[in-house]
KERO-564670 format. One record per atom (N, C-alpha, C, CB): x, y, z; atom name. Coordinates in pm, 1 decimal, m for minus. Glycine has a CB too. Layout:
BEGIN
X|Y|Z|CA;
...
***
This chain:
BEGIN
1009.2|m2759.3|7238.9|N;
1101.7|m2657.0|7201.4|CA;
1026.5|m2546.8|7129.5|C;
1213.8|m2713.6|7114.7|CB;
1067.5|m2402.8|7173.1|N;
974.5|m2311.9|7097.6|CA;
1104.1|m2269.0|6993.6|C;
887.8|m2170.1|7202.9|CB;
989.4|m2256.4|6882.0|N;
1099.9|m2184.6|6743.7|CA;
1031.2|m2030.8|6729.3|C;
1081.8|m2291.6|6545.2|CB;
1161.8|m1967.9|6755.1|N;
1129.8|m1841.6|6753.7|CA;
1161.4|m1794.1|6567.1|C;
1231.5|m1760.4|6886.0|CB;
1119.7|m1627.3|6489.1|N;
1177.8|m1626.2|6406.9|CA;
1321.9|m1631.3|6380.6|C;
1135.5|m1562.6|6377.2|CB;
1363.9|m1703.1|6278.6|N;
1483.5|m1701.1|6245.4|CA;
1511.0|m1555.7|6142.7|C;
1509.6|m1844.8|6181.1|CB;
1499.0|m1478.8|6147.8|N;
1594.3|m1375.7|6038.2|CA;
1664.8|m1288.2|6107.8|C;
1512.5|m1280.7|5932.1|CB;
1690.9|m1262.2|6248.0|N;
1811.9|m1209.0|6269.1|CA;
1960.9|m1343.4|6250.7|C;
1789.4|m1137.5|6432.1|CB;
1889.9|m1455.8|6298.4|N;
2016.7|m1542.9|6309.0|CA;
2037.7|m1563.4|6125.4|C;
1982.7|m1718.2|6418.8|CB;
1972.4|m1557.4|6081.6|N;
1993.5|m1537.7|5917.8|CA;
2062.8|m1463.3|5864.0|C;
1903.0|m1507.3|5852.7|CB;
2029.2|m1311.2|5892.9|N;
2119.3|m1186.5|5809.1|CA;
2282.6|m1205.5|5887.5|C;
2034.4|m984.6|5847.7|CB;
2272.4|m1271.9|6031.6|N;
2453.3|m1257.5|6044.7|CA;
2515.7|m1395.9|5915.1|C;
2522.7|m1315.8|6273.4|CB;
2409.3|m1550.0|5995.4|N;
2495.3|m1608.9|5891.4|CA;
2505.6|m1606.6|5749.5|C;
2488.4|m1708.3|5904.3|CB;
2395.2|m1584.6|5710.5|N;
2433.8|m1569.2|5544.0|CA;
2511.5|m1473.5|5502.5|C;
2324.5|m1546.2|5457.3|CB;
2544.9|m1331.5|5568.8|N;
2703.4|m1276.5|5571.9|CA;
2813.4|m1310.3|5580.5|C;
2730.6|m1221.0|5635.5|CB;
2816.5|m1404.7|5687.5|N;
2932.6|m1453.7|5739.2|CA;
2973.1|m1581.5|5635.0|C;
2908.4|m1495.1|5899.8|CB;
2847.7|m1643.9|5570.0|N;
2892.3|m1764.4|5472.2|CA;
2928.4|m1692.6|5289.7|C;
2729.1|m1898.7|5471.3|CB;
2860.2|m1599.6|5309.0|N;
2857.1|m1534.5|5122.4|CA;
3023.6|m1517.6|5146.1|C;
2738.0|m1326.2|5067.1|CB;
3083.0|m1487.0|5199.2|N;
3271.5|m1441.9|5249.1|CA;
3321.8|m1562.8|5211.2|C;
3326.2|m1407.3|5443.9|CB;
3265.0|m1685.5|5166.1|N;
3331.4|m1805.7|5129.5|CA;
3368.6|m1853.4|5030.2|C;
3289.6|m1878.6|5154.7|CB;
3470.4|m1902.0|4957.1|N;
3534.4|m1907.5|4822.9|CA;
3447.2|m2032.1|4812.5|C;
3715.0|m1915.4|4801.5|CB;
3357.5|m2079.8|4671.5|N;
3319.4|m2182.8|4612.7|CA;
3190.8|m2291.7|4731.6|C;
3476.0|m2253.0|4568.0|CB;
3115.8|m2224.7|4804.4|N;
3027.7|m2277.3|4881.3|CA;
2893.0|m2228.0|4770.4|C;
3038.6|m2216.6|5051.5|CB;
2819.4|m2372.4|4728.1|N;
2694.2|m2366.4|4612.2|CA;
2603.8|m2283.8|4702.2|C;
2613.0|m2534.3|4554.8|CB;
2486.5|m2246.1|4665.2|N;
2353.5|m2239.1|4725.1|CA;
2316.9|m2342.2|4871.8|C;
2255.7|m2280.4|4598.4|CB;
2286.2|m2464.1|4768.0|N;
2275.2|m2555.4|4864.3|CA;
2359.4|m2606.1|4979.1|C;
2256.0|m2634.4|4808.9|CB;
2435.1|m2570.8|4981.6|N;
2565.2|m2589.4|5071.0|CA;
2530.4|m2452.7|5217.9|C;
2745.1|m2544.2|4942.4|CB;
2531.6|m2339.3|5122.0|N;
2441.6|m2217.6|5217.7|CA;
2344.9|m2260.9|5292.5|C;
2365.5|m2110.4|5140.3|CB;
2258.2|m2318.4|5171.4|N;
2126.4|m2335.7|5269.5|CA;
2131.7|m2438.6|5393.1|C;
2002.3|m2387.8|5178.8|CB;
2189.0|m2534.5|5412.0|N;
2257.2|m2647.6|5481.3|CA;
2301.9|m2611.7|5606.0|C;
2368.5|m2699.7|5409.6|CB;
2455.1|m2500.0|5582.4|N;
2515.1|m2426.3|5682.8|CA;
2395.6|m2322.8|5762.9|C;
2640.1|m2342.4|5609.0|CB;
2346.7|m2272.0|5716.6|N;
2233.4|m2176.6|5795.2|CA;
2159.1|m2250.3|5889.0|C;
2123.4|m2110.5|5699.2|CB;
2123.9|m2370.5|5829.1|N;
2017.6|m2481.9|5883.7|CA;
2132.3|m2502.2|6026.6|C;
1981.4|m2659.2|5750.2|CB;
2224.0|m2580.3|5965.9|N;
2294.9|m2599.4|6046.6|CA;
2330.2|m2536.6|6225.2|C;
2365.5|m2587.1|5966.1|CB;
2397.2|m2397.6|6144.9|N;
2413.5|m2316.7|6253.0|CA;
2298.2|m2248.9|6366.5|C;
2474.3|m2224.0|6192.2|CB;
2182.8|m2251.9|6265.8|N;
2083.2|m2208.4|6409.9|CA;
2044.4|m2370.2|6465.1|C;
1897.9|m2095.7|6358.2|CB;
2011.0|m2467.1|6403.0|N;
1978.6|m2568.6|6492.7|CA;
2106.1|m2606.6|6644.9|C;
1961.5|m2701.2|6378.7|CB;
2231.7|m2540.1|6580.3|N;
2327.3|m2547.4|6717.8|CA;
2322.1|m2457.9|6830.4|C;
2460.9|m2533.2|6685.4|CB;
2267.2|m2318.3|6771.4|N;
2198.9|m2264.5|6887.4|CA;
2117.6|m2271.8|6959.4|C;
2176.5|m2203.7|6886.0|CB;
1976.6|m2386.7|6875.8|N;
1846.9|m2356.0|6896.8|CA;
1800.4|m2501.1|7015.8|C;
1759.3|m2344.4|6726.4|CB;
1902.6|m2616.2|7028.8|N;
1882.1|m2735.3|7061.3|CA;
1958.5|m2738.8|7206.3|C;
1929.2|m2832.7|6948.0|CB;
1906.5|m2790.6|7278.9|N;
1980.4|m2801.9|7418.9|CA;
1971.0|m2949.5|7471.7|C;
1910.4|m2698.1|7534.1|CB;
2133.5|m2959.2|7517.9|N;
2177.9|m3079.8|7526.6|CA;
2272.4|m3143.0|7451.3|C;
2095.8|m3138.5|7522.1|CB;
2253.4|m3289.2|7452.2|N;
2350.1|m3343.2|7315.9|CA;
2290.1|m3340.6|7151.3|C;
2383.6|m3515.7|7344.9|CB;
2398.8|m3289.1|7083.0|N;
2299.0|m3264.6|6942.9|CA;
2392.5|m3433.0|6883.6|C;
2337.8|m3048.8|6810.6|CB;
2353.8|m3482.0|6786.8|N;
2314.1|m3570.7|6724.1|CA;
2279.8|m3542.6|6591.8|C;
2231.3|m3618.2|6784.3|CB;
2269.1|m3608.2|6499.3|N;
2203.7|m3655.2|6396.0|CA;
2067.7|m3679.4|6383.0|C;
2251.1|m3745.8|6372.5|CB;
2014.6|m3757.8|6501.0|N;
1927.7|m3784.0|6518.9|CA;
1832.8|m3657.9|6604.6|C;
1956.0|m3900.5|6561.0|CB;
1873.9|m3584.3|6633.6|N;
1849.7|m3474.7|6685.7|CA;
1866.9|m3330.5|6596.0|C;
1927.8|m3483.1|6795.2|CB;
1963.4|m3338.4|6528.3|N;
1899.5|m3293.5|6412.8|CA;
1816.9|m3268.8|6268.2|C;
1929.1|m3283.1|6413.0|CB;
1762.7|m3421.8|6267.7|N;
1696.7|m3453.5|6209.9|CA;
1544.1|m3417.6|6274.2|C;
1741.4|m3567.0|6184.2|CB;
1536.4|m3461.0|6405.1|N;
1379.3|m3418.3|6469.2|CA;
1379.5|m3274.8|6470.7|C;
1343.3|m3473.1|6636.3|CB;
1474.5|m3190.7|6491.6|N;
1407.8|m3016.7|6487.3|CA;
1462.5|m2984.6|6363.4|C;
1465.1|m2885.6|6619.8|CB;
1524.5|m2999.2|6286.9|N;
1531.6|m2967.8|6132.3|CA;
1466.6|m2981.8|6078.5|C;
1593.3|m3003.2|6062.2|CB;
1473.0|m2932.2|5906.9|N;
1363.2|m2983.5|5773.7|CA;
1440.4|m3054.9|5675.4|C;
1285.3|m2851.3|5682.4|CB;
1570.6|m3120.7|5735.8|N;
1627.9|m3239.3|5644.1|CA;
1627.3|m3370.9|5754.6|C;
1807.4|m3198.9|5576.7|CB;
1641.5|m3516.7|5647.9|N;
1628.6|m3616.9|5730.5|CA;
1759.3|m3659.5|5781.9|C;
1560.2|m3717.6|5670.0|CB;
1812.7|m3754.7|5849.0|N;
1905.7|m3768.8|5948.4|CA;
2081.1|m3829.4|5826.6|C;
1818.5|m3911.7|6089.2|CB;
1962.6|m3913.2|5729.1|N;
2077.8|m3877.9|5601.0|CA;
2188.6|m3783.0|5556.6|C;
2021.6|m3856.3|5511.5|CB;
2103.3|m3694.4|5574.0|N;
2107.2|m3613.3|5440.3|CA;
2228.3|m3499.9|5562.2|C;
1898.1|m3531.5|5353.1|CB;
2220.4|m3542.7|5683.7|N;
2293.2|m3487.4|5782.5|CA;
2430.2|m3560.7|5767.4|C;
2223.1|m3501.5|5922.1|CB;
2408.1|m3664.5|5726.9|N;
2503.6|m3761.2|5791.7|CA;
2633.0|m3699.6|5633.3|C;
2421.9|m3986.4|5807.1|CB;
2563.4|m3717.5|5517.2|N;
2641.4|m3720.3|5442.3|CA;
2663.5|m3558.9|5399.1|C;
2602.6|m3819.2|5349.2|CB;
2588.7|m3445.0|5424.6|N;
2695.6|m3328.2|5462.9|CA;
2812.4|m3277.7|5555.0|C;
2641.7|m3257.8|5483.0|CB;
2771.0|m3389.7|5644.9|N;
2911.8|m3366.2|5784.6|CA;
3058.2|m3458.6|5732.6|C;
2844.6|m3464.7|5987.9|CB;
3042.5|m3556.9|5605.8|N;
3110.0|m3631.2|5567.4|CA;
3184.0|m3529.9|5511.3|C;
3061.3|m3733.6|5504.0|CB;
3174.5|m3441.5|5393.7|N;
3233.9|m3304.1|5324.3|CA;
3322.9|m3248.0|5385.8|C;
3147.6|m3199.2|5303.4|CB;
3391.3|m3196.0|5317.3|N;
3504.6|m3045.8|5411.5|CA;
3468.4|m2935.3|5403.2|C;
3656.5|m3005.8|5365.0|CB;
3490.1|m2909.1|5521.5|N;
3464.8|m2773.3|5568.7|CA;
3548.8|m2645.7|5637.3|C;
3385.8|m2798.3|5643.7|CB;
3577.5|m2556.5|5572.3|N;
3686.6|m2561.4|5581.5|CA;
3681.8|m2395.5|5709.8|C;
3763.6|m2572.1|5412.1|CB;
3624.6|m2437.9|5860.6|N;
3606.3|m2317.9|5963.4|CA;
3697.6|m2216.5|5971.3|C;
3601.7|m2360.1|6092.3|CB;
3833.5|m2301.8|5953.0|N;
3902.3|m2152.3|5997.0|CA;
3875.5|m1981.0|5890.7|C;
4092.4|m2195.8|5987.2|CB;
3844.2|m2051.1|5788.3|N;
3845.2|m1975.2|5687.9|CA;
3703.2|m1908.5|5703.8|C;
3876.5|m2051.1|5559.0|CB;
3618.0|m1999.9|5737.5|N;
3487.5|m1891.3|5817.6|CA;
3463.5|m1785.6|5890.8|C;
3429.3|m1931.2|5888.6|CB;
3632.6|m1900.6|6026.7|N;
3584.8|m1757.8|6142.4|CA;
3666.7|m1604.8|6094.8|C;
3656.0|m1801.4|6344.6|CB;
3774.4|m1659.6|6034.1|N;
3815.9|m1570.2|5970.7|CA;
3754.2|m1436.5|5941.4|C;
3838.9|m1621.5|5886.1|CB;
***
């Protein structure tokens, strides 16, 4: 898989997430991760699949997807 730079897919989402009532830093940093690895991966994504092209381990996936999240208010 080639990783291209990420800072255009950056300046939309970290716009689109700062618009969010009570989301920490770390929670940002997570969602960003998040959202380009769903662009960036082809096929079935996983846990385990986002753990191999991410820079968090398959944990640390598991127990942010456990959280609420609350999209509509994103796409909003």
């Amino acid at each position: 898989m080639i990783i291209r730079e990420h800072k255009p897919y950056n300046a939309l989402i970290s716009s689109m997430i700062d618009k969010l009532p009570n989301i920490n830093r770390w929670r940002k940093a997570f969602l960003s991760e998040i959202f380009i690895l769903f662009l960036s991966i082809r096929g079935r994504i996983n846990f385990l699949q986002l753990a191999r092209y991410g820079k968090y381990k398959e944990q640390r996936y598991r127990q942010q997807f456990e959280k609420r999240f609350d999209f509509l208010t994103f796409l909003l």
